[in-house]
C-alpha positions in Angstrom: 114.1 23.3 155.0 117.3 25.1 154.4 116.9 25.3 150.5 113.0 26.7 151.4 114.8 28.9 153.8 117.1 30.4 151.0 114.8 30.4 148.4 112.3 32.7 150.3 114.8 34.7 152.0 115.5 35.7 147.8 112.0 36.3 146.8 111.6 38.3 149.4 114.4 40.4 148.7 113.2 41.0 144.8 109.7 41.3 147.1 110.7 44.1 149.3 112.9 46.3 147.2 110.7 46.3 144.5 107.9 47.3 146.8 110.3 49.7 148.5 111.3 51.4 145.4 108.4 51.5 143.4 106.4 53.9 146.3 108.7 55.4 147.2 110.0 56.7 143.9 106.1 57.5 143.0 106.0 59.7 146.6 108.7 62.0 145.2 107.4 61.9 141.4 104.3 63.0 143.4 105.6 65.3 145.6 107.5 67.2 142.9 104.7 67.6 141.0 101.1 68.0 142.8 100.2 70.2 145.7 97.5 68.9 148.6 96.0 71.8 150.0 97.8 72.1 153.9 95.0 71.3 156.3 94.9 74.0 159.0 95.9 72.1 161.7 98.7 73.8 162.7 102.3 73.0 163.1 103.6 69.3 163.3 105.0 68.9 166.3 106.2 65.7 169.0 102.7 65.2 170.2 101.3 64.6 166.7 103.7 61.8 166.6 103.0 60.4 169.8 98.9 60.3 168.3 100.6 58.2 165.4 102.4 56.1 167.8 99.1 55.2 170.1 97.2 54.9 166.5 99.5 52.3 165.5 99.6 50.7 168.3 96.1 50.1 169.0 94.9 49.4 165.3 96.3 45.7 165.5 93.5 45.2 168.5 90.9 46.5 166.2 92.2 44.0 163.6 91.8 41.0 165.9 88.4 42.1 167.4 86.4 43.5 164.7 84.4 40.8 162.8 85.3 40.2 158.7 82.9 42.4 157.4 83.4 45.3 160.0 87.0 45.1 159.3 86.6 44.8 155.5 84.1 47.7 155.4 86.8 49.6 157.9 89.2 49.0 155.5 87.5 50.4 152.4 86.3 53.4 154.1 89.8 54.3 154.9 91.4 53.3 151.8 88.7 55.3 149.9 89.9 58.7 151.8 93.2 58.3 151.4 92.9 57.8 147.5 90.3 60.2 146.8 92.1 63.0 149.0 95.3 62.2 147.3 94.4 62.2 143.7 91.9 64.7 143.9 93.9 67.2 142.0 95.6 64.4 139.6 91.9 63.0 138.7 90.2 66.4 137.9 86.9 64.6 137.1 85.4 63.5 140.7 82.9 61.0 138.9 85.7 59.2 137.0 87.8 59.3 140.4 84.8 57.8 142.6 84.3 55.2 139.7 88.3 54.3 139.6 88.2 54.0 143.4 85.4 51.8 143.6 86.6 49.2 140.5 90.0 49.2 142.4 88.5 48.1 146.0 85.3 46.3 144.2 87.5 44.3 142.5 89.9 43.3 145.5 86.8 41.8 147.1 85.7 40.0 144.4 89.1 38.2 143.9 90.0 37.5 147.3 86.5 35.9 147.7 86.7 33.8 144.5 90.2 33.7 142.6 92.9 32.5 145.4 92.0 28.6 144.9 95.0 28.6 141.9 99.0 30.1 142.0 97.7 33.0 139.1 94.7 33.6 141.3 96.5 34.6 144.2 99.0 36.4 141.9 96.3 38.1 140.4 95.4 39.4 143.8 98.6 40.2 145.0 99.2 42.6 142.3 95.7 44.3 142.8 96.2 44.7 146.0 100.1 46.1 145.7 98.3 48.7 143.1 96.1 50.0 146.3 99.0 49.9 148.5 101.2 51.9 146.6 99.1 54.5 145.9 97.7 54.2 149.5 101.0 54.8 150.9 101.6 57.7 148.1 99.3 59.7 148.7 99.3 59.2 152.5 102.8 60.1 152.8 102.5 63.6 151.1 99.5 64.4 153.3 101.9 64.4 155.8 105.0 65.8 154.4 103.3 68.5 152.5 101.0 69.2 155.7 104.4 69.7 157.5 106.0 66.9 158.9 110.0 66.9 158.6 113.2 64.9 158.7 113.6 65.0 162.1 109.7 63.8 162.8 110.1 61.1 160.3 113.3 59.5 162.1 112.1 60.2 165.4 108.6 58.5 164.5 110.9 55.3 162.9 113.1 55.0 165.8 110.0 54.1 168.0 108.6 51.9 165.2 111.8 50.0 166.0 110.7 49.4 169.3 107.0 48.8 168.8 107.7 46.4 166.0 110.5 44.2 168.0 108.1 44.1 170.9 104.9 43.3 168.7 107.1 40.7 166.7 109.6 39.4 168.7 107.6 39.4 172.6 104.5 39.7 171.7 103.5 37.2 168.7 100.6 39.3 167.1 102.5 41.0 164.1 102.9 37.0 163.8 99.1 36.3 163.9 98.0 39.0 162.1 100.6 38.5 159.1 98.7 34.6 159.1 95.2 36.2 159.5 95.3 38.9 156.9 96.7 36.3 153.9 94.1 36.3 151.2 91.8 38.6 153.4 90.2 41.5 150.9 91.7 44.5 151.3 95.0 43.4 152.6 96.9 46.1 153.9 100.7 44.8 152.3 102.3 44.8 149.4 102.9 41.0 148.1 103.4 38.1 145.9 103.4 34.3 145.3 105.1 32.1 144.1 103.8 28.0 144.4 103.2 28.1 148.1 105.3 31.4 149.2 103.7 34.4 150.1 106.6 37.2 150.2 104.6 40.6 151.8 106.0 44.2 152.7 103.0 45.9 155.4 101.6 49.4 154.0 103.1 50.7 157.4 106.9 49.6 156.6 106.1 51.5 152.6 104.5 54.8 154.6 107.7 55.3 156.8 110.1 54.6 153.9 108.2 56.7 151.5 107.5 59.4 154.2 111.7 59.4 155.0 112.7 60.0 151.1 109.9 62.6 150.6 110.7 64.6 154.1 114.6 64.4 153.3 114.0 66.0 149.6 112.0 68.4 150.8 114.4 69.0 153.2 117.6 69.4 151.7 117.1 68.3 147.7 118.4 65.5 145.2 121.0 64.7 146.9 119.7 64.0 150.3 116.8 62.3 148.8 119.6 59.8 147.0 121.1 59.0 150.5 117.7 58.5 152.0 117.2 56.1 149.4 119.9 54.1 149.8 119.4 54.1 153.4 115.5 53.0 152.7 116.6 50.2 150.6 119.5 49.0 152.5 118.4 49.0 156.3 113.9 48.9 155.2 114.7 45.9 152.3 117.7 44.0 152.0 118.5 43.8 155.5 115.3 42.8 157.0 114.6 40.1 154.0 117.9 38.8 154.4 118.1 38.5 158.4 116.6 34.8 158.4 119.5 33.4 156.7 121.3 34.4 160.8 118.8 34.9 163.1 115.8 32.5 163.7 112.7 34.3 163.0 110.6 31.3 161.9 107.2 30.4 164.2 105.8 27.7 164.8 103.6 27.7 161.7 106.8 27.7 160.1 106.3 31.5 158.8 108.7 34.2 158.8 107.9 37.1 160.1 110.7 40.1 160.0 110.7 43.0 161.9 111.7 45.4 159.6 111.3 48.8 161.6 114.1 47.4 164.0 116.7 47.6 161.6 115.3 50.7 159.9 114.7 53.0 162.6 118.4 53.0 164.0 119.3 53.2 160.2 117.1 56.4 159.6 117.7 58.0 163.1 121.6 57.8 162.3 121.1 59.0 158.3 118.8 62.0 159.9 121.9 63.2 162.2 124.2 63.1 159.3 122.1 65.0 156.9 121.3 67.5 159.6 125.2 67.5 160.1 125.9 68.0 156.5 123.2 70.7 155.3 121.9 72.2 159.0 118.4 73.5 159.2 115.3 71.9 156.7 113.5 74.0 154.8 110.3 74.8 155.1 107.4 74.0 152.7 107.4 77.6 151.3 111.4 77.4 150.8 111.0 73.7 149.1 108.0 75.3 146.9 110.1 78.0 145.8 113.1 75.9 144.7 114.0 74.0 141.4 113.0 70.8 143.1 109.2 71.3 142.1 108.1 71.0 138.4 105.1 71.9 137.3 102.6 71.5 140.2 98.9 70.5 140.1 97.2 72.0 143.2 94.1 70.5 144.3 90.8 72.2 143.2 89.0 72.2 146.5 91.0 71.9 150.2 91.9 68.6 151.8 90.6 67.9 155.3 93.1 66.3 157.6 92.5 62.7 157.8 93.9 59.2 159.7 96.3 57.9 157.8 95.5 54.6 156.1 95.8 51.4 159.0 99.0 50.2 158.4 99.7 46.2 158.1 101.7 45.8 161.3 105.2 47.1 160.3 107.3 44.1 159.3 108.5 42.7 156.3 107.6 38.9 156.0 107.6 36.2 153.9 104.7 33.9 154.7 105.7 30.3 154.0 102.2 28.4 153.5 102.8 24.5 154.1 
């Protein structure tokens, strides 16, 4: 048990920072270089992330009470806007977008309902379905940051993820559940892979915050701050949370381990936010950040973006699913 212990505590470390740095480094590649149009919805304010917070917290009911195919066609629907939205103005042929799109989710279906009998099925799916995640989370993220969320909303937002993700992992078992019931379900909402019997995941809603934290702290105050938040993203959102088994017991009794990744991260971000504000004072604005050698090149979108839910988040933890 102790040598299983170690051996998935590893893969997922090489699990979550590779999940952690491949999105988020593809938020700021996006965010330097392609412009969403802002939805007019106003300015982002506290009570926008209080909507996030109730969001988040109610979609893990929805989960557990919608039947497989509601759920799966719930899933696609919101996975579909958030890609077509986001790479709208990167894919300038809508017919050739669409037709991406629908391989990409077609083709997560199809596997999960007929390749996950063998080790390179499952790994076959696990890298399909990182693909959507990633770029899920991507585009997601920019809505946001590029709609006007800052710094101080992302750390804010994180430090109550902390709580909400102790309280749905450590009190309340259903992050647990959910982590079990989501494992080869189409359209899985986390970033994953296997090797023989170990499922190591990262949930879409642990790669939004991280990606959302780097992107708002570039925009904010440039390279440099956008370094630190990525150390701080890696540190306290990856290696931290996949190493925590090795001291503290977060084994069930299915004998998975499910991490609750936002509790470490949140204190982690809240306390990087107050140094950076320390450091460089007030954010910029969009218009400051658009007029500064930070962007290159931009693509703007051809027609507006509406304002839309954010993709439903696998319940925020990082977790390595051992499968006896």
């Amino acid at each position: 048990m102790a040598d299983d212990l170690v051996f998935t505590t590893v893969f997922e470390l090489f699990v979550a920072v590779g999940g952690t740095v491949v999105t988020t480094v593809l938020a700021l590649f996006y965010l330097r270089r392609v412009r969403l149009e802002r939805p007019a919805v106003g300015v982002f304010n506290g009570r926008d992330i209080a909507v996030l917070l109730c969001v988040l917290a109610l979609l893990p009911t929805l989960y557990v009470v919608l039947a497989h195919w509601a759920l799966t066609t719930f899933l696609a629907i919101t996975f579909m806007a958030s890609l077509s939205i986001g790479y709208r103005p990167v894919v300038r042929n809508q017919g050739l977008l669409w037709a991406g799109i629908g391989l990409l989710l077609g083709a997560n279906i199809w596997m999960a309902r007929t390749m996950l009998g063998t080790v390179l099925g499952w790994q076959l799916y696990w890298v399909e379905t990182s693909v959507i995640v990633v770029l899920g989370a991507c585009a997601v993220a920019n809505l946001y940051v590029q709609g006007g969320m800052r710094l101080k909303h992302v750390a804010r937002f994180a430090l109550l993820l902390a709580v909400y993700d102790l309280v749905f992992t450590a009190v309340t078992p259903l992050t647990n559940e959910l982590a079990q019931d989501f494992l080869g379900y189409p359209l899985d909402p986390s970033f994953g892979f296997r090797l023989g019997l170990f499922n190591a995941t990262l949930g879409l809603g642990d790669l939004l915050i991280y990606s959302l934290f780097v992107a708002a702290a570039f925009k904010a105050y440039g390279r440099s701050a956008a370094r630190f938040a990525m150390v701080v993203v890696v540190v306290f959102g990856a290696v931290i949370p996949a190493t925590a088994p090795l001291l503290i017991n977060f084994i069930d009794a299915r004998a998975d381990v499910v991490v609750p990744a936002q509790t470490f991260f949140g204190p982690g971000a809240f306390a990087a936010y107050l140094w950076l504000r320390h450091r460089y004072g007030r954010e910029r604005t969009m218009k400051e950040f658009l007029a500064s050698d930070d962007v290159v090149h931009a693509v703007v979108a051809a027609t507006p973006a509406v304002a839309v839910e954010p993709v439903p988040a696998a319940p925020a933890a990082a977790s390595a699913a051992i499968v006896d």
